[in-house]
C-alpha positions as a printed NumPy array, in Angstrom:
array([[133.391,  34.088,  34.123],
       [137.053,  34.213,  35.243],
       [135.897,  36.873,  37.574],
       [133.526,  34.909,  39.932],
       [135.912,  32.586,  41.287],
       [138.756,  35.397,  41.582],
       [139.554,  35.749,  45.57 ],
       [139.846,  39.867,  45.04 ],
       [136.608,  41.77 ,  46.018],
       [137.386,  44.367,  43.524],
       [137.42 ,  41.794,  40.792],
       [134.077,  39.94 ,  41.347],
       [132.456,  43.604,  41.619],
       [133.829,  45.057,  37.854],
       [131.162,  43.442,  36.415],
       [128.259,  43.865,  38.282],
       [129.553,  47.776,  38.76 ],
       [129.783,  47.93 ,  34.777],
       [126.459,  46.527,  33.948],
       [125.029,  49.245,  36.537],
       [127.321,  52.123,  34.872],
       [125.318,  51.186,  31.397],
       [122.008,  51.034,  33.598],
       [122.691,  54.399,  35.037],
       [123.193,  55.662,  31.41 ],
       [119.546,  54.099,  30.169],
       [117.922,  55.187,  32.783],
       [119.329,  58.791,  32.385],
       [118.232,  58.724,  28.67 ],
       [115.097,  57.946,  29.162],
       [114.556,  60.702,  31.643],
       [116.083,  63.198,  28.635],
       [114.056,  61.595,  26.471],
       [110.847,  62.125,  28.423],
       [111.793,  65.695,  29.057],
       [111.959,  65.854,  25.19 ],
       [108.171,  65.141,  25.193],
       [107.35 ,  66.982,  27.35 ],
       [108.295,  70.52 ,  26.023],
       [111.964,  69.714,  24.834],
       [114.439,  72.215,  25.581],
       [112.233,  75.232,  24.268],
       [111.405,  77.781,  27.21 ],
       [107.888,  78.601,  25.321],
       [107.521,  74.694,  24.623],
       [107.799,  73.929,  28.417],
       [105.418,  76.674,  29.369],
       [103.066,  75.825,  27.31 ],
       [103.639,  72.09 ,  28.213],
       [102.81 ,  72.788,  31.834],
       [100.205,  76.413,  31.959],
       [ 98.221,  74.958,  28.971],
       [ 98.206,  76.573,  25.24 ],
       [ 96.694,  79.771,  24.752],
       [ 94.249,  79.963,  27.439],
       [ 93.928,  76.025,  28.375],
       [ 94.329,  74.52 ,  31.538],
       [ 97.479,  74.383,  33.073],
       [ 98.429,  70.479,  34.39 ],
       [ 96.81 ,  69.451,  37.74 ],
       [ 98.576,  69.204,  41.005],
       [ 98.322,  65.883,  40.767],
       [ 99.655,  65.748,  37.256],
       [102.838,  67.931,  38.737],
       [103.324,  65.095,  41.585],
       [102.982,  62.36 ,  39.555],
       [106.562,  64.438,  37.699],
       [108.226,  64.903,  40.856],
       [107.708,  61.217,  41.46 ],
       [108.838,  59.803,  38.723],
       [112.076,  62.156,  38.601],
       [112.58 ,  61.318,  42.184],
       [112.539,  57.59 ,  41.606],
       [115.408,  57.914,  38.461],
       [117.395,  60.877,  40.046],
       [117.216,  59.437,  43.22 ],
       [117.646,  55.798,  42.329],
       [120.861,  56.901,  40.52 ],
       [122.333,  59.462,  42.388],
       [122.444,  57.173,  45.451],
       [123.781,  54.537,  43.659],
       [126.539,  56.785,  41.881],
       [127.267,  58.55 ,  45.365],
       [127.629,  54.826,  46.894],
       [130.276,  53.584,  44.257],
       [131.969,  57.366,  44.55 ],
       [132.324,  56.71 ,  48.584],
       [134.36 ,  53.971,  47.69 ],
       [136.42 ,  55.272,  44.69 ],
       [139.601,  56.541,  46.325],
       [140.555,  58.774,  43.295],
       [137.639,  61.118,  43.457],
       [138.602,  62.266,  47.042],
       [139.287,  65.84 ,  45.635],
       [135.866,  66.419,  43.476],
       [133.644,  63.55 ,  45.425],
       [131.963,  66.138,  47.803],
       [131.354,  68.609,  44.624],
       [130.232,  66.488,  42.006],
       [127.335,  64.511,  44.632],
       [126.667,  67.929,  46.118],
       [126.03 ,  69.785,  42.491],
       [124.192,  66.694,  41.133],
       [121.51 ,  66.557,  44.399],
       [121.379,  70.22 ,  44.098],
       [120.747,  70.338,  40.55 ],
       [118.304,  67.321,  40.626],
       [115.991,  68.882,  43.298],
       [115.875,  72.018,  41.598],
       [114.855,  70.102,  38.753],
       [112.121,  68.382,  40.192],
       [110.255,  71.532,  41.688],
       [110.777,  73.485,  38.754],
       [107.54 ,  72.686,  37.336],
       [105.694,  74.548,  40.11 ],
       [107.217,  77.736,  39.65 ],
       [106.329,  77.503,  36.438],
       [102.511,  76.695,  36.906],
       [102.696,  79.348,  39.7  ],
       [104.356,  82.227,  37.768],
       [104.499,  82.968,  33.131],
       [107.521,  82.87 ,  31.63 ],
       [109.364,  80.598,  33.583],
       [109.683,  77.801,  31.088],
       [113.562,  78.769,  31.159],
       [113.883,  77.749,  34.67 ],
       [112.935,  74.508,  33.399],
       [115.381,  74.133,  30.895],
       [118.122,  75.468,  33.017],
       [117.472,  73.118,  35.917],
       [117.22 ,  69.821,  33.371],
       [120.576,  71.079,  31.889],
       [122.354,  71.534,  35.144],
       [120.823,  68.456,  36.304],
       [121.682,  66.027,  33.413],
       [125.132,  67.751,  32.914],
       [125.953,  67.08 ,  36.964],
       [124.453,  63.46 ,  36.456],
       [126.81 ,  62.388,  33.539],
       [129.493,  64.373,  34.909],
       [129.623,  62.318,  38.601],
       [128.461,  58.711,  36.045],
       [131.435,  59.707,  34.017],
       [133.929,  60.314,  36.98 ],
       [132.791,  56.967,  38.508],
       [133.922,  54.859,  34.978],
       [136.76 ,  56.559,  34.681],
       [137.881,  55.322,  38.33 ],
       [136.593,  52.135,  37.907],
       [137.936,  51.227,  34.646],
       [141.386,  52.888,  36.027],
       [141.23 ,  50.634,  38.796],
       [140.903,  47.336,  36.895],
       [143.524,  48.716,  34.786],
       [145.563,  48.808,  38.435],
       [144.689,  45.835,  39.573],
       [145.88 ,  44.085,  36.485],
       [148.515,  45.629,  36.865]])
């Protein structure tokens, strides 16, 4: 509790920042473990997931918005949070730009996917690709972030 009546900025916000770091990484499971469900990481799994199997119907519209909004709310809830703390993180200054541009890029291509595959067969790859180039660029910018932050404590300890 040593940290709430320290007059440094920086140390009354390790905490808070840490206990959103291990959010960040829940809430990031959870969406893998959804996608899991939902097809897995089998191409032919995820197509059948969202056109139906052999000859069923394919999920609604509605069914494919209700997706988009719930992957909005997590990517988006934690890619704005990870891009706020990596504004502020004076060691990413070199990769900062890359890692929030490849993550929102990555994450939006993600969250359309499923329409391409409803539109058009064999498309369940897309689907994988786009969840593994969006999880990858999520843990890689929520791993750059700890590493700066628990460097800085370790420099302001210092």
């Amino acid at each position: 509790m040593r940290w709430l009546v320290q007059p440094s900025p920086a140390a009354r916000a390790r905490a808070p920042v840490a206990l959103f770091l291990v959010f960040a990484a829940l809430a990031l499971a959870g969406l893998a473990a959804q996608r899991l469900q939902a097809g897995g990481l089998s191409p032919v799994e995820v197509e059948a997931f969202y056109r139906g199997v052999e000859g069923g119907e394919p999920l609604s519209a509605a069914a494919l918005w209700e997706e988009v909004h719930v992957g909005a709310f997590v990517y988006g809830f934690v890619l704005f949070m990870l891009a706020s703390l990596a504004a502020v993180a004076p060691r990413l200054d070199g990769v900062r730009a890359i890692l929030i541009g490849a993550a929102f890029g990555a994450t939006l291509a993600d969250l359309f996917a499923p329409f391409a595959i409803v539109a058009r067969p064999d498309l369940g790859g897309l689907r994988v690709a786009t969840f593994a180039a969006a999880t990858a660029a999520m843990w890689a910018l929520l791993a750059a972030v700890a590493v700066e932050r628990v460097r800085a404590g370790r420099d302001a300890r210092a």
